[in-house]
N, C-alpha and C positions, 0 to 999 in steps of 0.2 A: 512296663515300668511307668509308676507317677510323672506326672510332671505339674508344674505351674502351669495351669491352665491359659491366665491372662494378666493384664499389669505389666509394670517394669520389667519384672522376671519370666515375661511369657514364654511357653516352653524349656523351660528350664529341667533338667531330669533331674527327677529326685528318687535318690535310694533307699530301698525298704528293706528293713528286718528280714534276715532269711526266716526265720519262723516267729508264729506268734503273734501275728498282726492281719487285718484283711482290711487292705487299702480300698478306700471309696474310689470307686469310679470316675476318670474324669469327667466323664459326661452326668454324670451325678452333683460331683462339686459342682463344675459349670452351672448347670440347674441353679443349685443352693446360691451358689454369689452371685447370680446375676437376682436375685430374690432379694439379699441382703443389698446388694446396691441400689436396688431402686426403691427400697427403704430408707436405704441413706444410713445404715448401722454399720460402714466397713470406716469410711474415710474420720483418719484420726482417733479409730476407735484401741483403747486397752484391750488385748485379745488374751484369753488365754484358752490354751488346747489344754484339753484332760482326755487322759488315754490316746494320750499324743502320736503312738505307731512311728510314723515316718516323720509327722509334722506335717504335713499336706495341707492340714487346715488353715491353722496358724501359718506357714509359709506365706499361703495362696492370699490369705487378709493382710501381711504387708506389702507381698507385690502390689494388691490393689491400693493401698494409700490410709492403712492403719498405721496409727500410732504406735505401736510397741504390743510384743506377744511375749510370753509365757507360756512355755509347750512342758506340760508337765508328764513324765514314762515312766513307770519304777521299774521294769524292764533294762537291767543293763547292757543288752545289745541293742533294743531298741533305744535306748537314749546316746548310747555311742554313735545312731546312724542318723539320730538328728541334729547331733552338733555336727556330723559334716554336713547334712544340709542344711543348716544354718552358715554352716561356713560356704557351702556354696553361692549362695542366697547372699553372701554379704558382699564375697569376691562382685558380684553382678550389680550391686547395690550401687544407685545415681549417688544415694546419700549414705550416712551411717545408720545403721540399723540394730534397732530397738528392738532385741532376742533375745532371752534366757532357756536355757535346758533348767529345766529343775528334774535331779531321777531321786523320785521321793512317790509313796503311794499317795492317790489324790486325796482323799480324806483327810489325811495328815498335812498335807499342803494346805488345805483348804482351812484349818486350824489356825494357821495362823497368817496367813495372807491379806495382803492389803487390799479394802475395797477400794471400789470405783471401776471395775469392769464392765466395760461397755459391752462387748461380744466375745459367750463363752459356747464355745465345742465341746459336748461330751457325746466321747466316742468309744465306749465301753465294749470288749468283749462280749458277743451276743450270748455268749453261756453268764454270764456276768445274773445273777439274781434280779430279778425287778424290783424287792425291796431294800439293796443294795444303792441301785439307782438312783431312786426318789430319797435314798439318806444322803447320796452326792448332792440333789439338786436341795438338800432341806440344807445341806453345808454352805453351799454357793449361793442361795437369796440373798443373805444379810451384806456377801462383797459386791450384790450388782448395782450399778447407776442407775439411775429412774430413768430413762429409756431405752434400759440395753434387753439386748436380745439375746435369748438361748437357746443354741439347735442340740437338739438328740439324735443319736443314729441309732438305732437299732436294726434287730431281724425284721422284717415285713411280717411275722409269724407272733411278734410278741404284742402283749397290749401296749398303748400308748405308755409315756413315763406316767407316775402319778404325782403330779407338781405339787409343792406345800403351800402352803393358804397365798401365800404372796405373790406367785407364780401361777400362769394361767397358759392353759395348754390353744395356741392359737390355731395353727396348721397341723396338716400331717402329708407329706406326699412322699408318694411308692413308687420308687425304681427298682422293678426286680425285686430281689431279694431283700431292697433295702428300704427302711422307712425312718425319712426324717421327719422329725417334729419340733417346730419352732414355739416357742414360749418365751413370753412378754411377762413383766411387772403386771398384778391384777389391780 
């Protein structure tokens, strides 16, 4: 079982989707936000999770000292099992906490969403099309702030995302099975 890794809410468990979902490792996440921390792209930042599963992501960025998140699942059991862990997450919460479920498919969100996202998760099903993908991250450029940051998860098996002109693929690092890839404003 997930948990909050570290932050406010460290160790915290967090419940996943009985099917449907393949949760990042914590030793994965770990990895990724102590990355994004010493970047300095978590504290205060607009978060939002796409292909949200459990919320893991988005959780793990307000324990550390985001601003407010946006876990978006079109999944109806999976987004019934991130409003409890948001509800978890709020019961523990120092302060009030800035969480939305949205269970809508991400493309459609992304339609009409408010920019100024500072750090966005996209955590797509690795059966999920690669040209699929890059129409996610072609959707998401126009709501990112001029410093924000975007991690991809994908298989360790597939090619990198293919970022649109505005987007630039920075990192890539491989845990296992898994490969993030972090992308900046070009």
């Amino acid at each position: 079982m997930p948990r909050i890794v570290a932050g406010w809410a460290g160790s915290l468990q967090l419940a996943v989707p009985p099917d449907g979902t393949r949760p990042t490792s914590d030793r994965t996440r770990e990895a990724l936000f102590s990355m994004l921390e010493s970047r300095d792209a978590i504290e205060g930042a607009d978060v939002l999770d796409l292909y949200a599963g459990s919320g893991a992501f988005g959780l793990e960025a307000l324990s550390r000292g985001a601003g407010s998140a946006v876990l978006v699942e079109r999944a109806p059991r999976a987004a019934r099992v991130i409003r409890e862990n948001v509800g978890r997450l709020r019961r523990a919460a120092p302060d009030p906490l800035e969480a939305a479920v949205v269970q809508q498919a991400v493309r459609t969100y992304l339609a009409t969403a408010a920019p100024g996202v500072g750090l966005a998760f996209l955590d797509p099903p690795y059966d999920l099309p690669d040209d699929d993908v890059a129409a996610d991250l072609a959707a998401l450029a126009p709501l990112l702030a001029p410093d924000a940051v975007v991690v991809v998860e994908r298989s360790s098996r597939s090619p990198a995302p293919a970022p649109p002109p505005t987007l630039v693929l920075e990192r890539t690092r491989v845990y296992g099975d898994t490969a993030i890839h972090v992308l900046t404003r070009a």
